[in-house]
N, C-alpha and C positions, 0 to 999 in steps of 0.2 A: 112656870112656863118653861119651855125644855122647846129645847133650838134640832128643830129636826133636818139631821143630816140628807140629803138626795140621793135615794135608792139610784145605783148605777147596771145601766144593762152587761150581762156577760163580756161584750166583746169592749165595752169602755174598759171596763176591769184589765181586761189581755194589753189594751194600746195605754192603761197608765204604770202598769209592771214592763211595757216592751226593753226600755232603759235596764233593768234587770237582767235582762239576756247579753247585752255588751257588757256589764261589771262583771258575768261569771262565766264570760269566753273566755276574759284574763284570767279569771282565779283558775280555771279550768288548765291554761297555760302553766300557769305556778304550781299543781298540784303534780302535773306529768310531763314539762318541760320543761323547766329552772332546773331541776336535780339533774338531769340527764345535760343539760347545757355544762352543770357543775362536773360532771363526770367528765365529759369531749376534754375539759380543760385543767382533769388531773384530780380533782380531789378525790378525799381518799373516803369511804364510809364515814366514818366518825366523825370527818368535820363538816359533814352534810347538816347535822344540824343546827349546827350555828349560824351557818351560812346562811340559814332560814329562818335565822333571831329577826331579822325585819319585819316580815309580815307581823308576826304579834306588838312587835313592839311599836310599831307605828300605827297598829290597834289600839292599843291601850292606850297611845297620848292623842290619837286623833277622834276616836270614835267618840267618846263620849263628850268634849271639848265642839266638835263639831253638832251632836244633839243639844248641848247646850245652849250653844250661840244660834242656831236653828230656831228654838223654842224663843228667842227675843229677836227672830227677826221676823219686818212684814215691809213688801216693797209692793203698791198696788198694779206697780208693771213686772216685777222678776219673780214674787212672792215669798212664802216662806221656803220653802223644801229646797225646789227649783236651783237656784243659786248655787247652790252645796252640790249638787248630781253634775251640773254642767260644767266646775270648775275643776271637781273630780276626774271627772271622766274627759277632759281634756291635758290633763295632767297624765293620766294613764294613758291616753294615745299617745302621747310622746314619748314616753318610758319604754310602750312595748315595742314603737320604732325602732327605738335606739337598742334595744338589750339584744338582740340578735349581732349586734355588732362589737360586743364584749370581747377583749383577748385578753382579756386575765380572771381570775376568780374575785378580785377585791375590786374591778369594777361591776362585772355582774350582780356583785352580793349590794353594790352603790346604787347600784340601776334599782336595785328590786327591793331596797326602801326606798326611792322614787316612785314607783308604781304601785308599792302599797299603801303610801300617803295616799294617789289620788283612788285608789279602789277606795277607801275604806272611807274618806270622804264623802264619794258617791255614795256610797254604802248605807249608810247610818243613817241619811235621812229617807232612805226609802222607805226603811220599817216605819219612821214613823208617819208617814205619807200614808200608810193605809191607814193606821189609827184615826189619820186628821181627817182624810177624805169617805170613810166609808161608813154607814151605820153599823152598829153592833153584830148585827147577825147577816153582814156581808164580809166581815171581820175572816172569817173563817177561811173563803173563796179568796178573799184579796192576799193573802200569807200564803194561801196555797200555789198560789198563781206564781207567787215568787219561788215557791219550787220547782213549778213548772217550768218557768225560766233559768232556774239553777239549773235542771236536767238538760233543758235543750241547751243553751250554752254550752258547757261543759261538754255535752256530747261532741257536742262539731268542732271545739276542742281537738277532745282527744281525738276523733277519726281524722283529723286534721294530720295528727302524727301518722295514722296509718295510710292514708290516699295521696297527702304531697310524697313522701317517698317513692311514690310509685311513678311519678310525673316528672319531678323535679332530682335533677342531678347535681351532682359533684359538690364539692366543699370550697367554704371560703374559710382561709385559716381553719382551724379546729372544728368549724362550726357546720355542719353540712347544710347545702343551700335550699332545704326542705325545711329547715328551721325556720329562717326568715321568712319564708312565704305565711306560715302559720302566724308569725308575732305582725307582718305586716296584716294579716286579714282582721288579726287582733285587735288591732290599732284603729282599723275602720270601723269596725262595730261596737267599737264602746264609745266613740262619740255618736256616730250614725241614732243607735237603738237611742240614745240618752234622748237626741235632740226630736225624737219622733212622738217620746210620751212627754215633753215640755209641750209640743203642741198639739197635741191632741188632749192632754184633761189638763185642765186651770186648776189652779189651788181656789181654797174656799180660803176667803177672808176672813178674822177671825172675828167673835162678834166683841160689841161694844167693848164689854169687862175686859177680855184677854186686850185687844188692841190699848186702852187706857194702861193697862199693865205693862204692855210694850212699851210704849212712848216713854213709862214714868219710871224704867230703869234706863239709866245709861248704861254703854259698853264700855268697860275697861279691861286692860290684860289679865286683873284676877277677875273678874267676873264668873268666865265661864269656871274656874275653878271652884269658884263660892258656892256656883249651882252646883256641882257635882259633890260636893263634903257636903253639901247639905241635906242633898238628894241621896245620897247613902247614908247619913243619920237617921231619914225618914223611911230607908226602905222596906218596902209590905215584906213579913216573912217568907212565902213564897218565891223570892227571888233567893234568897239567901240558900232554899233549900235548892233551889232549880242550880246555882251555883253549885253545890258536891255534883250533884250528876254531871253538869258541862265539866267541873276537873277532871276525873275520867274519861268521858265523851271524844275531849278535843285533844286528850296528852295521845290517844290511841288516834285518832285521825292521823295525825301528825306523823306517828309513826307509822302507818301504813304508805302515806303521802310520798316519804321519802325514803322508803327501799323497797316500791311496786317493783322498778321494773329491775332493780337489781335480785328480789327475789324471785322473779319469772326466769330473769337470766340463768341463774344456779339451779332451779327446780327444773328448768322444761329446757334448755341449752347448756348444761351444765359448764357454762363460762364466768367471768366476770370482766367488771370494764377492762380490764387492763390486761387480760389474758387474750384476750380475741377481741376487738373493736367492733368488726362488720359483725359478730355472733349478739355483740351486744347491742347494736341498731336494731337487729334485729327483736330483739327482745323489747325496745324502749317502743319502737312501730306496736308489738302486741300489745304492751301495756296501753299504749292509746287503744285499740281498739277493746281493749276491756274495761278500759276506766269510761269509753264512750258506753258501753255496754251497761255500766251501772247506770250512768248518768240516761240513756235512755228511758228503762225501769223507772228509776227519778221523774221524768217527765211523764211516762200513760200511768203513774199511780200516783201524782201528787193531789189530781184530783177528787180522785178514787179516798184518800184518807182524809180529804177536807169532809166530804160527805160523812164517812166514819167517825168521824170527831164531832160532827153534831148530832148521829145517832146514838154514839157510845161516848165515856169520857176519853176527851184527847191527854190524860193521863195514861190510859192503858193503850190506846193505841198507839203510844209512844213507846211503851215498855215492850211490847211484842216488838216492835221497828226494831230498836235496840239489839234485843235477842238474838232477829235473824240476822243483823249485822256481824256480832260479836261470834254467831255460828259460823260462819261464811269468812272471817277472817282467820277464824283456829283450824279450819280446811284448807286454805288458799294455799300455805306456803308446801305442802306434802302434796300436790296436785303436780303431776308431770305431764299429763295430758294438754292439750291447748286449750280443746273443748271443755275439758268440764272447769277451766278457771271462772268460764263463763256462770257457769252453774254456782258456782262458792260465791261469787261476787254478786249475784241477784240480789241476796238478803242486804247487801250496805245499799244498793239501789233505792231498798223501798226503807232503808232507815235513813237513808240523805234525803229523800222524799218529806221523813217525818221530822228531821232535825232544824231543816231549813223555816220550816214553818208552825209545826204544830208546839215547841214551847213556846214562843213570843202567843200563843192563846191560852197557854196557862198564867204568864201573867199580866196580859193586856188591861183584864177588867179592872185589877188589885192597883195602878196607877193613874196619877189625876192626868188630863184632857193636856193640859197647859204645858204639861211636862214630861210630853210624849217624847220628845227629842232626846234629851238626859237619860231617860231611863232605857229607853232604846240602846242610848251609845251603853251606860253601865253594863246590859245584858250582854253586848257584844264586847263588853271588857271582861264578861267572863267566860269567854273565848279564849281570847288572846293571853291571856293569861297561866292555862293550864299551856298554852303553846309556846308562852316563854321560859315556863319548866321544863317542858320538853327541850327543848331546844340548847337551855342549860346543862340540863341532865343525864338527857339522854347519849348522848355522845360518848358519857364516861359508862352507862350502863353496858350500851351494846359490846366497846370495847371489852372490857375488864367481866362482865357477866353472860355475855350474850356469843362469845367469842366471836365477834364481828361480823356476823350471819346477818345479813338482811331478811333472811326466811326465818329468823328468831323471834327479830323485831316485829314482823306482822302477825305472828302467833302471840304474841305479848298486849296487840292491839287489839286481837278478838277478846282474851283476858278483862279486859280491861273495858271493852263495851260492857260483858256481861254484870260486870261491879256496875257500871253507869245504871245498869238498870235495876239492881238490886236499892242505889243508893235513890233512884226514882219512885219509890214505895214511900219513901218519908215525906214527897209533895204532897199538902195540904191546897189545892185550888179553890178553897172552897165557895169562890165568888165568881161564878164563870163570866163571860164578857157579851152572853146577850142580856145581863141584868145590869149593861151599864148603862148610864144615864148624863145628859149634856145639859145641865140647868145655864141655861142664859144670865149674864151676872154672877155669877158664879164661879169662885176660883178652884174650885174641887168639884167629888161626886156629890 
């Protein structure tokens, strides 16, 4: 007997991802406004990426920790997921209040493992939220959806950096007062969006078997540990392989993350923070509206590749995403023109389109039901991970190899997508996720 999930119409699909669009306003924030806030307040290239050792690292202990303890809980008023997204993303509202109001660099860098705690909290049960709530071969649309909302967030984001400068005057301390406006809007819509998909889609309770399982493990402080060394003794190959490709993936994200707008400055302003100030506002405004500009791309083709991925294998259509990323990164930083940044930056558009969503379908099917949470957080451990090498690493690279060029660094990440994709030839998917199956009583497939 097989416990059939409840087909949901398009627009439930949009109002139970809406929460998704305030967790990647922030990230969105992080990716084109931390470094530039770290800039206003003196640091220098190099220690940019440590500064940015937080987000990974409060990756790694939160994420899967949080899928863990997800996967043993069931409340029949808060539910399973639920809990996790609202306690997140009220932790993250108050973070991005407060980070606008930073005057030094070691409390910013404070603030923002504050903030990635509650992102990353939010975070991780979202993935496994589509798992729990959608049938197999809606699987595909509910991942994508989540890109869709990585795109729109992020966009309004970054155009954030370009349209409050234009409204919004003068500086408090170091900080120019077009900053806060952005982290305050930030702040609103990551609880706003969170609290709009809690009430609009209910979690599915789970049935007899998993609930009797629930009850009959208690919590204790190693618990969720137990699940997660267990949960990687047990994991399907397929992740393991999809892990090489994220180590590249996410060490060149990183890299690009954190000297956008320092390589626009030197390519197309030929400045740096410290040489001219207002040349480099102006530079950090561009990079919003370029990083909105991918992140738009992101949104009118995330849906576009969910459909492609059930036409075609969502292997290859992740290997071309890849490509045109890793093309559009080895252009960007020799690009002096304004206009065609726009042009180079399209290809990471439609591969943050495919990154957000299409490998969590390479190994959705290859994981049991019960242990959607854990294996969720694992995938997003190996994220953070290639980002806390980064972050280690890097700093001594660019200095001592790269001669302290931010237009190195980004040429190093297009590099380095193109490996991602070579090392994406070794995924073996070979159990795709409309042949999974929900046996009632049942602790596995």
């Amino acid at each position: 007997m097989y416990m059939i999930k409840p087909r949901l119409s398009f627009w439930q699909i949009i109002n139970m991802n809406v929460g998704f669009f305030g967790i990647q306003y922030s990230f969105g924030l992080q990716q084109s406004a931390v470094n530039p806030i770290y800039d206003f307040l003196g640091a220098t290239p190099d220690q940019i990426p440590m500064l940015n050792l937080a987000g990974p690292v409060t990756g790694l202990l939160v994420q899967p920790v949080i899928g863990a303890l997800s996967d043993k809980t069931w409340s029949p008023r808060w539910g399973r997921r639920h809990p996790y997204f609202l306690v997140g993303a009220l932790v993250c509202s108050i973070a991005l209040f407060l980070y606008p109001f930073s005057s030094s660099l070691w409390m910013a860098a404070g603030l923002l493992w504050i903030l990635d705690a509650g992102n990353n909290t939010a975070m991780e049960p979202y993935r496994a939220f589509i798992a729990d709530r959608l049938p197999a071969d809606q699987q595909r649309l509910g991942f994508q959806a989540q890109s869709f909302f990585t795109g729109f967030g992020q966009t309004l984001a970054n155009l954030s950096l370009f349209a409050f400068p234009l409204v919004i005057i003068g500086k408090t301390g170091a900080i120019p007062n077009w900053v806060f406006a952005s982290f305050f809007f930030g702040s609103f819509c990551s609880i706003a969006s969170v609290l709009w998909s809690i009430r609009t889609m209910p979690e599915l309770p789970p049935d007899p078997a998993e609930l009797e399982n629930i009850r009959s493990q208690k919590l204790n402080l190693l618990s969720p540990f137990r699940d997660i060394f267990l949960a990687i003794r047990q994991m399907p190959a397929v992740m393991w392989q999809l892990a090489l490709v994220y180590l590249f993936q996410w060490y060149a994200l990183f890299c690009y993350w954190q000297n956008a707008s320092k390589s626009i400055a030197l390519s197309v302003y030929g400045v740096t923070p410290s040489s001219n100030p207002e040349q480099y506002e102006a530079a950090v405004s561009l990079t919003g509206l370029v990083n909105g500009w991918y992140n738009i791309v992101t949104f009118a083709t995330a849906f576009a590749l969910a459909w492609l991925a059930k036409r075609y294998s969502p292997k290859y259509i992740h290997l071309v995403c890849l490509l045109l990323a890793g093309t559009g990164f080895i252009f960007f930083p020799f690009i002096s023109q304004k206009e065609l940044l726009f042009v180079a930056i399209t290809g990471f558009g439609i591969g943050w389109a495919s990154m957000m969503g299409i490998p969590y379908l390479l190994v959705v099917g290859a994981i049991p039901k019960e242990r959607y949470g854990v294996y969720m957080g694992i995938v997003n451990t190996m994220i953070v991970v290639p980002m806390i090498l980064q972050n280690v690493t890097f700093g001594f690279i660019l200095k001592h190899f790269l001669n302290n060029d931010p237009r190195n660094a980004v040429f190093t990440a297009g590099i380095l997508l193109l490996i991602a994709a070579i090392a994406l030839l070794r995924i073996d998917a070979s159990k795709p996720a409309d042949q999974q199956k929900f046996v009632v009583g049942a602790g596995g497939h």
